[in-house]
N, C-alpha and C positions, 0 to 999 in steps of 0.2 A: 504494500500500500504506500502511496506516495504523501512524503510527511510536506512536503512544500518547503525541502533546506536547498542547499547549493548542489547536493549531488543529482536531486529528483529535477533538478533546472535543467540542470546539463543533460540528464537521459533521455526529459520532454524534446531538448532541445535538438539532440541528434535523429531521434524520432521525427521526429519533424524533414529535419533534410532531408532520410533516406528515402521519407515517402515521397517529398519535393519532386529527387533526384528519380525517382519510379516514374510520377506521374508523368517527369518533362521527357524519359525515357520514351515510352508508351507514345507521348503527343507525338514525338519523334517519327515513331514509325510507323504511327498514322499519316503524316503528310507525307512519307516520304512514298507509301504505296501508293498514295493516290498520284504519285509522279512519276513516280520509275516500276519498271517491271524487267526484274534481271538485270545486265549489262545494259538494257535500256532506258534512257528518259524520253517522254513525250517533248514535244518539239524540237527536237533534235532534227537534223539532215541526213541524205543520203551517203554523202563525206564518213560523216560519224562511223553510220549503223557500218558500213563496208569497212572501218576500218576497227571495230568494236567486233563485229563475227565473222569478215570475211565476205566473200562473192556469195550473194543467194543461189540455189539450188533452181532456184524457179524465180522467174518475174513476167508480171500479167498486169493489164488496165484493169482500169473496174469493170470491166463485162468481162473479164476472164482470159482475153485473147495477150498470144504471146506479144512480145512489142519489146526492145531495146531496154537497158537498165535504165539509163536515163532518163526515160519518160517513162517507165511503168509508175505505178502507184500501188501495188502489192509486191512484195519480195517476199520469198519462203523460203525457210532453215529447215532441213530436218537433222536434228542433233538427239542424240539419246531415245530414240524411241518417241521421241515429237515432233507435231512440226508447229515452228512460230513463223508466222504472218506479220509482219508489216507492213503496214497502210501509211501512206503518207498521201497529205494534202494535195490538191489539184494547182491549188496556189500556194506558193512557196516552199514546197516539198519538204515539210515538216513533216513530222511521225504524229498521226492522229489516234491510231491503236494498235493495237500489242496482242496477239492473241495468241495462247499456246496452249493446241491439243493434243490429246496423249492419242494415240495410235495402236494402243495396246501391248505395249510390250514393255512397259517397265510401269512401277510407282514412280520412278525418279523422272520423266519423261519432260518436265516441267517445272522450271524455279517455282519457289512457291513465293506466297504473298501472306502477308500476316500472321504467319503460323499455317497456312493454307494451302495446299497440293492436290493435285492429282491425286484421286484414289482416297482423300479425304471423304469423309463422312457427311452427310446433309446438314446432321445434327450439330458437329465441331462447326460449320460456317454461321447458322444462326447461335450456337452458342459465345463464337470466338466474334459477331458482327451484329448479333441482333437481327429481327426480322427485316429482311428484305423491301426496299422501296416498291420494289416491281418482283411480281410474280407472274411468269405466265409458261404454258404449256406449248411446245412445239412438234410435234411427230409425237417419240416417244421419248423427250428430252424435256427437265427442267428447265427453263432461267430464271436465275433470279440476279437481280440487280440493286447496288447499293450508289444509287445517283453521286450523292455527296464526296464518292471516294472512287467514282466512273469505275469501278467492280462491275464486271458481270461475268457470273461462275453459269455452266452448262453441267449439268448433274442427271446422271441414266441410272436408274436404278440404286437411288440414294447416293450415289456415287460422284464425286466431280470428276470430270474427265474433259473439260475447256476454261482456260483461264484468260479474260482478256480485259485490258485496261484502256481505256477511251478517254482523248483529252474530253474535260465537261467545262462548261461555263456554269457558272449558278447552282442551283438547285441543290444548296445549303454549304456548309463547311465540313470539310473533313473531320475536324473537332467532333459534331454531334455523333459520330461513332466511336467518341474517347472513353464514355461509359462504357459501352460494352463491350469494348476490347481490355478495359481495365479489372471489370468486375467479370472473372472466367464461370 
């Protein structure tokens, strides 16, 4: 029990920091998912990403059709049993999103994000993120989407198996998922 002398100040008082030093921890790595994904940050160039992973495997416009690295606007890696997708801008060939699906052949197939991977559980992402901004049904796939931190996880049978990060404007602060990334 704490008498209120100089030793019980100073234990309040490191108490304090450690939690400080958690909470600013956590805020950390909240902002920093909602920016980077892997070796990647959103806005980034084509410069970069080529020289961060090397020649893509694949490059296509947005309807899919082959076309020069230059002027595509999707690039595909297939690394470890995944493949990541990079989408850059129409104008000024920044990286708009990040998307990495597993292929089935490894858990490891995918950096993860917040404590979050491939082969992750339904339940670890609403418990490691809170419920979902957006939920909706595609084929025989989940999405759910966490606007604030442009998260959208693809989940088959309970399972995540697509991870991808979209620059967002607006549609609140990374912060509001500080709670329930804090409280597991």
């Amino acid at each position: 029990m704490l008498g209120g002398g100089p030793g019980d100040i100073r234990l309040l008082a490191v108490m304090a920091a450690v939690s400080l030093a958690y909470v600013g921890s956590q805020a950390y790595a909240v902002r920093q998912a909602s920016r980077f994904y892997s070796d990647l940050a959103l806005n980034i160039g084509r410069p970069d990403v080529r020289y961060f992973l090397g020649a893509p495997a694949q490059v296509a416009d947005a309807a899919g059709r082959s076309v020069s690295q230059d002027s595509a606007t999707r690039w595909f890696y297939d690394r470890d049993g995944g493949r990541v997708e990079v989408v850059f801008s129409d104008e000024g060939g920044l990286i708009e999103r990040i998307t990495c699906r597993d292929r089935g052949t490894s858990a490891l197939s995918c950096p993860s994000t917040l404590g979050l991977s491939v082969g992750s559980g339904e339940d670890k992402v609403w418990n490691r993120l809170g419920a979902p901004d957006v939920q909706r049904y595609v084929g025989d796939a989940k999405v759910i989407e966490y606007r604030s931190l442009g998260l959208r996880f693809t989940l088959r049978r309970f399972l995540v198996s697509e991870i991808e990060l979209e620059r967002h404007e607006g549609g609140g602060s990374p912060f509001d998922r500080l709670i329930s990334v804090l409280i597991p």
